[in-house]
C-alpha positions in Angstrom: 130.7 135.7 97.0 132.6 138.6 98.3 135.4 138.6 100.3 136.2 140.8 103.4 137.4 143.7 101.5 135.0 144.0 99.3 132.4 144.2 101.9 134.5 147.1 103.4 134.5 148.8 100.3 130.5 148.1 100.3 130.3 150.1 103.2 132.6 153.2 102.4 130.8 153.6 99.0 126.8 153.2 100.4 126.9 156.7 101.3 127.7 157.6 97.7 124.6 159.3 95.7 123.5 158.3 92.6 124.1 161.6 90.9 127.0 164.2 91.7 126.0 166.7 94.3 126.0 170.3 93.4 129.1 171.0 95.6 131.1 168.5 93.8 130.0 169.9 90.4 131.2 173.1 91.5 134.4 172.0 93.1 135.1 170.1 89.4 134.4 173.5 87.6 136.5 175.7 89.6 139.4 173.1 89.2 138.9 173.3 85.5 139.0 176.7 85.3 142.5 176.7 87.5 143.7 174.5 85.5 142.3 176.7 82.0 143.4 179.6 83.2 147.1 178.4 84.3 147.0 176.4 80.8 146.0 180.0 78.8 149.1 181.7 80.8 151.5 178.7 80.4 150.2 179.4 76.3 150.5 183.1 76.5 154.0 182.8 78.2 155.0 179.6 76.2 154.4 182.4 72.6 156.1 185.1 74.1 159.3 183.1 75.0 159.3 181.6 71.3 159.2 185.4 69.9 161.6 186.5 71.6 163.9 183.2 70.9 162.8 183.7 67.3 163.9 187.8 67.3 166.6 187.9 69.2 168.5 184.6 68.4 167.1 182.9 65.4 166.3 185.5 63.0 167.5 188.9 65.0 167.7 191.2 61.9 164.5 189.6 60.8 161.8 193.1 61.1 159.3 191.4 59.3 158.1 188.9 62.3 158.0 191.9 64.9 155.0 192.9 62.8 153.1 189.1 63.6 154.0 189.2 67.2 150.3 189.9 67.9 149.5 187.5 65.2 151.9 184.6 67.1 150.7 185.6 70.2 146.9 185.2 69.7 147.3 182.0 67.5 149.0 180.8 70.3 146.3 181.9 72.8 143.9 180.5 70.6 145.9 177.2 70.1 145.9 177.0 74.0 142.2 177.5 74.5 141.4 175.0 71.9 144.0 172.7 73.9 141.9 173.8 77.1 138.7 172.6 75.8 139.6 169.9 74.4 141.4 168.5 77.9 138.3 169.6 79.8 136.7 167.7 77.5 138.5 164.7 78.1 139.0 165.3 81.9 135.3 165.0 81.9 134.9 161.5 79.7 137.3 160.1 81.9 135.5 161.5 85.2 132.1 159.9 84.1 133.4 156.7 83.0 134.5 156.5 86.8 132.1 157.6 88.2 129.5 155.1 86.2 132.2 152.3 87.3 131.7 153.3 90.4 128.3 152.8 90.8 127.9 149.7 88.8 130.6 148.2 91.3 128.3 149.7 94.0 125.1 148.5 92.5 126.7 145.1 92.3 127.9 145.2 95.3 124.3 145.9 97.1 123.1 143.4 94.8 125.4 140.7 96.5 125.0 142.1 99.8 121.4 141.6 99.1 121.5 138.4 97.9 123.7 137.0 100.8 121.1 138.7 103.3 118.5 136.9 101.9 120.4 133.5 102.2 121.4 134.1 105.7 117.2 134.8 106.7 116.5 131.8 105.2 116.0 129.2 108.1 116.2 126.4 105.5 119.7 125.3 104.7 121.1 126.9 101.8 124.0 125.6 99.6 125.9 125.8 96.5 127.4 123.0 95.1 130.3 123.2 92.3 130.0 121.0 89.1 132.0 118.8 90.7 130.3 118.2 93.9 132.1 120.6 96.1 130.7 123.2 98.1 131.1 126.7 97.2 129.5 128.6 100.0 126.8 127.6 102.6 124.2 129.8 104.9 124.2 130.1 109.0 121.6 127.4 109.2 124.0 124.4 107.2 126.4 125.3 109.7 123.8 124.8 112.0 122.1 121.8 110.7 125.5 120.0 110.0 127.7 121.3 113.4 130.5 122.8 110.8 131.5 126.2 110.3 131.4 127.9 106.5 135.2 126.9 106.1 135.2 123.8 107.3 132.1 123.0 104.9 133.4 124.8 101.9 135.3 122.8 99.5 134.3 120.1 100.9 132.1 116.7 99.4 128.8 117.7 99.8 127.5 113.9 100.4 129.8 113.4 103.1 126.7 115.3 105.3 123.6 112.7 104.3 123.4 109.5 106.0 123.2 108.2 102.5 125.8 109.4 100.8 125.3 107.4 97.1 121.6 108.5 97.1 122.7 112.2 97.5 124.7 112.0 94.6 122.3 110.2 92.5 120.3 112.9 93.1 122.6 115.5 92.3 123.7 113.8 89.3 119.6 114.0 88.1 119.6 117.9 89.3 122.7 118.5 86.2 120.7 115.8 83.9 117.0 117.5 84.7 118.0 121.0 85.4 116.1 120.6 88.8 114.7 118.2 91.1 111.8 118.6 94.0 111.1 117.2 97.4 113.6 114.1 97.8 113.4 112.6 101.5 117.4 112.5 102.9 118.8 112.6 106.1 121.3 115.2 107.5 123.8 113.5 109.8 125.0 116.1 112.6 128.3 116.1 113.5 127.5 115.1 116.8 125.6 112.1 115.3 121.8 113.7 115.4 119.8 113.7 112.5 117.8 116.0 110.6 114.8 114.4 108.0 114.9 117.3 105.3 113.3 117.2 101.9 115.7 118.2 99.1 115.1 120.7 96.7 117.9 121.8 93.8 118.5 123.3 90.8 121.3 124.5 88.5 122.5 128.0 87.9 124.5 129.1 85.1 127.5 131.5 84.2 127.4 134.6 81.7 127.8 132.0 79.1 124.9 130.4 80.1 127.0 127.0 81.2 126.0 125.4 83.9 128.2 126.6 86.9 126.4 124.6 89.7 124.0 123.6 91.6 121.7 125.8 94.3 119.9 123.4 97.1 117.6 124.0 99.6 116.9 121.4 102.2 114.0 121.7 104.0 113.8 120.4 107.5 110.9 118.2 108.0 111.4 116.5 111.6 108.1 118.3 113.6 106.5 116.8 110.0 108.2 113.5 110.7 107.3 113.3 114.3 103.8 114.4 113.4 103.6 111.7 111.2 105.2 109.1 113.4 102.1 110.5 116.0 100.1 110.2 113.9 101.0 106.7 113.0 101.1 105.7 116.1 97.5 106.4 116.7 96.0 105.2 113.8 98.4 101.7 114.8 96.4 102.2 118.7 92.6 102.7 117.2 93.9 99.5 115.0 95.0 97.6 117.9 91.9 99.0 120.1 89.1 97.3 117.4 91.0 94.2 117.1 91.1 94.1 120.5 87.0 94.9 120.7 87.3 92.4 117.7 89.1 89.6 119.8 86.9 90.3 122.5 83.9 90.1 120.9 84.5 87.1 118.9 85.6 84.6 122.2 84.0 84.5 125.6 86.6 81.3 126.4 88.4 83.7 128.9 92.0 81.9 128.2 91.7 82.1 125.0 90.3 85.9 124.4 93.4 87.2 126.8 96.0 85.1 124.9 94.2 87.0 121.6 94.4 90.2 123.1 97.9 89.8 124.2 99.9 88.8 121.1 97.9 91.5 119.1 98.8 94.2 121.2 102.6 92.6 121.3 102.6 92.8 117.4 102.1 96.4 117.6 104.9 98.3 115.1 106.1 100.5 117.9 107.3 97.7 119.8 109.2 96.4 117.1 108.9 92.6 118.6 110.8 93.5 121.4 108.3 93.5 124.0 106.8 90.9 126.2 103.6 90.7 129.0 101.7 88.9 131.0 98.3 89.2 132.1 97.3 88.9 136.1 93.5 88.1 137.1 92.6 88.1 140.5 91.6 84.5 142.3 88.5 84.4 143.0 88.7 83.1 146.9 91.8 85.4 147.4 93.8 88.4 147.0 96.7 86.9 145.2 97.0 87.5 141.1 97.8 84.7 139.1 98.9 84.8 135.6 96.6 83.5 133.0 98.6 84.2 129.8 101.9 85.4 128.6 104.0 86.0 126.0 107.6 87.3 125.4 108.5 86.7 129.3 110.7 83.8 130.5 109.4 80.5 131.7 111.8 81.0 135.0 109.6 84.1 135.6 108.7 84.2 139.6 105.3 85.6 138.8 104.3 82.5 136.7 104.6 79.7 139.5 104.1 81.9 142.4 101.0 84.7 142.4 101.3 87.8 143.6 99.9 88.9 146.7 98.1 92.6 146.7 100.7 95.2 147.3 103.6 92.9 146.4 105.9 94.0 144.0 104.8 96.7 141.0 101.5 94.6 139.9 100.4 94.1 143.1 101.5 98.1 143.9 99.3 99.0 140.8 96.1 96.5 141.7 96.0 98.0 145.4 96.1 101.4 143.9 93.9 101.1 141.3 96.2 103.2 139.2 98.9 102.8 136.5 102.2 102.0 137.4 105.8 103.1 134.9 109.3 102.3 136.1 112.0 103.1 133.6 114.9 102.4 137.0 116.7 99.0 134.3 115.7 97.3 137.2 117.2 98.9 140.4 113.4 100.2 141.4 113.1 98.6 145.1 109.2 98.2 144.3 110.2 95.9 141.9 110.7 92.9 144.4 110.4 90.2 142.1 113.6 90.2 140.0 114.1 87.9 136.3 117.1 87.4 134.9 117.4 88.8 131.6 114.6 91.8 132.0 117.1 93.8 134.1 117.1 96.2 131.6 113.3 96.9 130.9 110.9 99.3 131.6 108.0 98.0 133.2 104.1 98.5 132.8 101.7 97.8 134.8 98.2 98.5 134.0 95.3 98.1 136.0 92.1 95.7 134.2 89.1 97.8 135.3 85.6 96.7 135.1 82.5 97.9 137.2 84.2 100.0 139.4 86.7 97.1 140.6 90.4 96.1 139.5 90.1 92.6 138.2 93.1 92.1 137.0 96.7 93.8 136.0 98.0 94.4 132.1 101.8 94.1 132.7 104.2 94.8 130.0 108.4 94.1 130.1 109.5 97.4 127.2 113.1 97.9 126.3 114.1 101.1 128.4 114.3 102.9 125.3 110.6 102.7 124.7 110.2 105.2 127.6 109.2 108.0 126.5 106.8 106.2 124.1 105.2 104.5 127.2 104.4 108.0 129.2 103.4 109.4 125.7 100.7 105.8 125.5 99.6 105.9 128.7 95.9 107.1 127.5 96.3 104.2 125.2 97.1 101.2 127.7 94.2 102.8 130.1 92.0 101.9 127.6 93.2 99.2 126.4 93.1 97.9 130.1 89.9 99.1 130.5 88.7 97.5 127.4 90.6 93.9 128.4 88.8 94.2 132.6 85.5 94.9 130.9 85.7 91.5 128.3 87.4 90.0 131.8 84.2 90.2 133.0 82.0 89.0 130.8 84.2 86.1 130.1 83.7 85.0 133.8 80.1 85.6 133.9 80.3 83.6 130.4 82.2 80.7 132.3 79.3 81.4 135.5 76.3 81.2 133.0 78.1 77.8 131.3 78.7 76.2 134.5 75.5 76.6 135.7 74.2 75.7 132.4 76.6 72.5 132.2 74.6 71.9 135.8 71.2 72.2 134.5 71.8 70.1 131.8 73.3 67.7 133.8 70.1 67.9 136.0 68.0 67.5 132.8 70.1 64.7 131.8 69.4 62.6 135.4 65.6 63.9 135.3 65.6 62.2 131.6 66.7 59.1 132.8 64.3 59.4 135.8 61.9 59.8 133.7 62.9 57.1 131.1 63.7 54.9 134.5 60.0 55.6 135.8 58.6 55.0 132.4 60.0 51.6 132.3 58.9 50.9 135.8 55.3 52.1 135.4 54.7 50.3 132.7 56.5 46.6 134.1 54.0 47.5 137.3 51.0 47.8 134.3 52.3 44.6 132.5 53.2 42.6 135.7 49.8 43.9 137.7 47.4 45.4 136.1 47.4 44.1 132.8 47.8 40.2 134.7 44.5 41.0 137.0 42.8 42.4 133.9 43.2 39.2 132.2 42.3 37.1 135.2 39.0 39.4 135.4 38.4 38.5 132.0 38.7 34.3 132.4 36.7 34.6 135.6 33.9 37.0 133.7 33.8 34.2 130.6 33.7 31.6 133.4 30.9 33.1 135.2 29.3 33.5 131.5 29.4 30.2 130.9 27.6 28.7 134.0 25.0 31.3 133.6 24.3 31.0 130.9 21.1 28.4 130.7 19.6 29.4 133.8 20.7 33.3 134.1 18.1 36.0 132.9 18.4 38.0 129.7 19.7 41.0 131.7 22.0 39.3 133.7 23.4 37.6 130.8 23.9 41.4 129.2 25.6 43.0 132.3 28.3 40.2 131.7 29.0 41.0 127.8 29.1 44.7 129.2 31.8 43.6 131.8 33.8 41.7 129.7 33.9 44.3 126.7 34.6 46.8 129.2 37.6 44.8 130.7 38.7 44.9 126.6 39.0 48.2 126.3 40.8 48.8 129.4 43.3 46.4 129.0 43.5 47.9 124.9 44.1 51.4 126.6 46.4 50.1 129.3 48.6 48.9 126.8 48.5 51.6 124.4 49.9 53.6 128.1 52.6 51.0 128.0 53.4 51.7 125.0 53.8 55.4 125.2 55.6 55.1 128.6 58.2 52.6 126.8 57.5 50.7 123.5 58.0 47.1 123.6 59.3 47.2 120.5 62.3 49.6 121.4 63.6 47.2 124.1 63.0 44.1 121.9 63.6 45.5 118.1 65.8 48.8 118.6 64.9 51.7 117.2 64.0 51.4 113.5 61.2 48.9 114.2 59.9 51.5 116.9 59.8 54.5 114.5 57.6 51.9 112.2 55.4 50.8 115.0 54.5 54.2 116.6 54.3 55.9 112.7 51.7 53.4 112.1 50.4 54.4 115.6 50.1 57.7 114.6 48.7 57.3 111.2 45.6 55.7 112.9 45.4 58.4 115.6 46.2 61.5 112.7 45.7 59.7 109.5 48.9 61.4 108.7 50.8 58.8 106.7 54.1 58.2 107.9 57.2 56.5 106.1 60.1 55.2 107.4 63.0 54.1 106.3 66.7 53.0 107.4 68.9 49.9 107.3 67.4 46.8 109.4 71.0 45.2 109.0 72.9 47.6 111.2 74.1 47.0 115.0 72.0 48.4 117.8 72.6 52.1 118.9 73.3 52.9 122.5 70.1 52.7 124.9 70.3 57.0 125.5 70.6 57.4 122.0 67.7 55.0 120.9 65.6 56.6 124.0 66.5 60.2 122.6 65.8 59.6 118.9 62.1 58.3 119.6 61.3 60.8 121.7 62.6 63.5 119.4 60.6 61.5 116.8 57.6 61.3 119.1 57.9 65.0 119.6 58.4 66.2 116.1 55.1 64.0 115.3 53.3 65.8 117.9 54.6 69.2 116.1 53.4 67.7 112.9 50.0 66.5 113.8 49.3 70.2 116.1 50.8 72.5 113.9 52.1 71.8 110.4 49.1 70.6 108.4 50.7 68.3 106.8 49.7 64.7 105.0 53.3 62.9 104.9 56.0 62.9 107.1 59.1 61.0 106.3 61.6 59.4 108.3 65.0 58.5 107.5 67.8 56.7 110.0 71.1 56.9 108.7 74.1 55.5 110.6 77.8 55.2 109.2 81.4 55.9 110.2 80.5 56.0 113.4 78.0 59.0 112.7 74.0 58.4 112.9 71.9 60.8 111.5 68.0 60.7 112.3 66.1 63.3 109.6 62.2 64.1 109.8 60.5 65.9 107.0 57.1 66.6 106.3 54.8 68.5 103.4 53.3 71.0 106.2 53.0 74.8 106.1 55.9 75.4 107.5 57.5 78.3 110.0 59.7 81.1 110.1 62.7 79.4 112.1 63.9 81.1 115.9 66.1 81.0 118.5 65.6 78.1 121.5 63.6 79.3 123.1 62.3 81.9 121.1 58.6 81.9 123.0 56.5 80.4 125.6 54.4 79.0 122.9 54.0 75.0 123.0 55.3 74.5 119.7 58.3 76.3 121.0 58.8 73.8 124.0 58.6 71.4 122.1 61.4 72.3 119.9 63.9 73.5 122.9 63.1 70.2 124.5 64.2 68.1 121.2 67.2 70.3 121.6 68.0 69.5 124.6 67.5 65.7 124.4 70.3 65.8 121.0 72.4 68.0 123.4 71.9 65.8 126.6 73.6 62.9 124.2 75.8 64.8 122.8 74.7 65.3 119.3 73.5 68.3 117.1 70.0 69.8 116.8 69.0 71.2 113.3 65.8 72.8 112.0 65.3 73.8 108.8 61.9 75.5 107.8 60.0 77.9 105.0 57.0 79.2 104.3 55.0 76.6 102.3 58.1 74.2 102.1 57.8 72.2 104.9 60.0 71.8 108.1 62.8 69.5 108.3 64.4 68.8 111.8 68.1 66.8 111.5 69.3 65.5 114.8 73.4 63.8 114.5 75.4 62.2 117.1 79.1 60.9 116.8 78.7 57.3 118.4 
């Protein structure tokens, strides 16, 4: 580039016109014809001195040459004027060829001045690098972007300036093999340690010769780009963590186990870098104090764990009486911050109320290196609903646990009425056995008795209203132990279960004329009395399904027990149903199924039902002994 003086002589020579003015043209003709008309009398003199020499010295008897003086004389004019045309001439070659060098140097000159204002506009750092990695000349905004003035930076390494000094020569080095090179991330290093993200642009130039001379690069700075990405990262890394969260929240109601979920995936969070820890507060449900449920990342000796935290106490209790979010960045010297843990001195703290129906249920509290400050205040929309999202499944969680209690209690009711009921059964029909059936068969002696003596002298119609009497007393005691044997078969109590199944299916078969087969392993140990009582009556219900519904002509039983598992499995050749939820109706049939249900949950088992259109229905009841 042009030094100092050349951009003086830049400015003296701008005013200069492309063409000679008229006034100069005229001031050049009149000094031309000074000078031809002092040349023409320096001629005429010059000949008139040499005649004389000639006459009066050289050759002064000579008369001949006075008769050529005129002839010397005007040859010697002549020879002058020729002389002064041809100088002129000459005087005007040489005047042109300066005044053409003259503007060429000024044209160059503008063209450089040009140039260099166009590389000084540019808000893009501008260099020029010499074959050997040096820099040749820079623009205003390197010496802005790098904290060095032009001579410091000229003649100077040019990789010095990246943070990555090797991979800005490598690059260089592909700029002299390629010619040129486009949009290479680096990083600027300020001399006051700041950085600058720039994408790196270059090419080579090249002499008169056409040899390369250098390199020209461009580095353009891409930090708002940067820090829109990194935004934008960010985001798309909070509407991540916000589904899983809804995903977490979603897939466990177990209200320990959902916050402990939510927690660590909103810990793994990039931004945080592993770094950060929290703890999650719920309120007591008889109290104002918050306990911590979960954490993660935070010290065992933490106060907060073994002691709750009353309302107002401290920044979480601050931020639950407030109902609003709480952000201290004071490393610990905030007096708020009452409850102090060694080793989280130097965090910024989080609290964030857990909203749900209009209430605070809980507090979101997060320990953040105090670095992370400004990314906290910039999240703050983020952890609102992220708490807002964690109060909500909060809530449903407890009225999860609510609804499971009270369901744990009615099934626990269910469970006592069953063996009530079992307990009633067995006692209804001993009273039938020990009673009833006992004075039914006493009846019946007495009645043959009484038959007996009458029956020589009695009357044909007495004799009748006896046999009435007697069959009569036959069919009651037939029914009243076909009731005992509903209320508790004899053959459960004395046989176990297997024998049971065969005696009521052949019950059934004469009730239904369904034919029912069953089949197990007579050789195995008896089951458990509630899990023998259970299995007939999900037997006797599933036959009572059968015989109402299915339209079947087979059903077959199977009882299965090994390694500690029994397995009871009904299936018959009905019609079959489209398979719903317990309860999924009012309906009988769908009574019938919740009860069966509830009699393999009641001891613990598993209730299955299996069923197609025109395939049947196949209900599998197991239980882990």
């Amino acid at each position: 580039m042009m030094g100092e003086d050349k951009k003086k002589d830049a400015l003296k020579t701008e005013d200069l016109p492309r063409h000679v003015d008229k006034t100069k043209k005229k001031t050049l003709l009149a000094k031309t014809s000074l000078i031809s008309f002092l040349l023409i009398l320096c001629g005429v003199m010059t000949g008139t001195a040499l005649y004389l020499v000639i006459t009066h010295y050289i050759f002064p008897r000579v008369e001949i040459l006075e008769s050529h003086m005129a002839t010397i004389i005007l040859d010697s004019f002549v020879a002058t004027v020729l002389a002064f045309f041809v100088i002129r001439k000459i005087h005007r070659l040489s005047e042109g060829k300066r005044i053409e060098r003259m503007r060429a140097e000024r044209a160059e000159l503008l063209s450089q001045t040009y140039a260099r204002s166009l590389i000084e506009a540019s808000l893009d750092p501008l260099v020029t690098i010499t074959v050997n990695g040096l820099i040749n000349d820079v623009n205003a905004a390197t010496e802005l972007v790098t904290g060095y003035t032009r001579r410091e930076l000229v003649g100077t390494d040019f990789s010095q300036y990246f943070t990555d000094p090797q991979r800005a020569r490598d690059i260089y080095e592909k700029v002299l093999q390629r010619g040129s090179i486009r949009d290479f991330e680096l990083t600027i290093r300020h001399r006051n340690e700041n950085l600058t993200p720039v994408l790196y642009n270059a090419s080579v130039y090249l002499d008169n010769e056409k040899k390369v001379k250098g390199v020209f690069a461009a580095a353009r700075d891409i930090s708002h780009y940067k820090q829109a990405q990194q935004e934008l990262e960010r985001r798309n890394q909070e509407l991540v963590a916000i589904n899983t969260i809804g995903k977490n929240v979603s897939q466990s109601l177990e209200l320990k186990e959902m916050l402990n979920n939510v927690l660590e995936e909103l810990l793994k969070l990039s931004f945080f870098r592993g770094e950060a820890g929290g703890m999650v507060f719920l309120l007591n449900d008889h109290s104002s104090e918050l306990s911590v449920i979960v954490h993660k990342g935070i010290p065992d000796n933490h106060p907060c764990i073994s002691n709750p935290v009353k309302a107002g106490e401290c920044l979480c209790g601050l931020a639950f009486s407030r109902d609003d979010l709480i952000i201290s960045h004071e490393k610990g010297t905030d007096r708020r911050h009452t409850r102090r843990c060694h080793g989280l001195d130097q965090r910024a703290d989080v609290c964030v109320p857990l909203r749900a129906r209009n209430s605070v249920v809980g507090i979101l509290y997060l320990a953040l290196p105090d670095t992370f400050g400004e990314l906290v205040d910039s999240g703050v929309d983020f952890l609102v609903s992220v708490g807002g999202q964690i109060g909500i499944a909060v809530d449903n969680a407890r009225l999860y646990e609510t609804v499971k209690e009270k369901h744990e209690q009615l099934r626990e009711l269910t469970y006592r009425l069953g063996e009530a009921e079992e307990s009633e059964r067995r006692k209804l029909a001993r009273e039938l056995h020990d009673k009833v059936g006992q004075n039914l068969t006493a009846l019946g002696i007495s009645l043959n008795i009484l038959k007996a003596r009458i029956q020589h002298d009695a009357t044909g119609n007495t004799q009748s209203r006896v046999d009435d009497c007697l069959n009569l007393v036959g069919e009651t005691t037939a029914r009243i132990r076909d009731v005992m044997a509903e209320l508790r078969p004899s053959a459960l109590d004395d046989y176990g279960l297997l024998s049971a199944l065969r005696w009521y299916g052949a019950q059934f078969f004469t009730r239904t004329g369904i034919i029912v087969y069953v089949d197990g392993d007579d050789a195995r140990g008896r089951l458990g009395i509630s899990i023998e009582n259970a299995f007939f009556r999900i037997a006797q219900e599933a036959l009572t399904n059968v015989a109402k519904h299915s339209g079947a002509s087979r059903v077959d039983i199977h009882l299965d027990a090994e390694n500690g598992r029994t397995c009871l499995t009904i299936l018959d050749n009905g019609k079959g149903f489209i398979k719903k939820s317990f309860p999924a109706n009012n309906s009988a049939e769908s009574w019938g199924l919740s009860a069966m249900n509830e009699r393999a949950l009641r001891i613990g088992g598993r209730f299955h039902i299996d069923s197609r259109t025109g395939k049947g229905t196949r209900v599998v009841v197991e239980v882990e002994q």
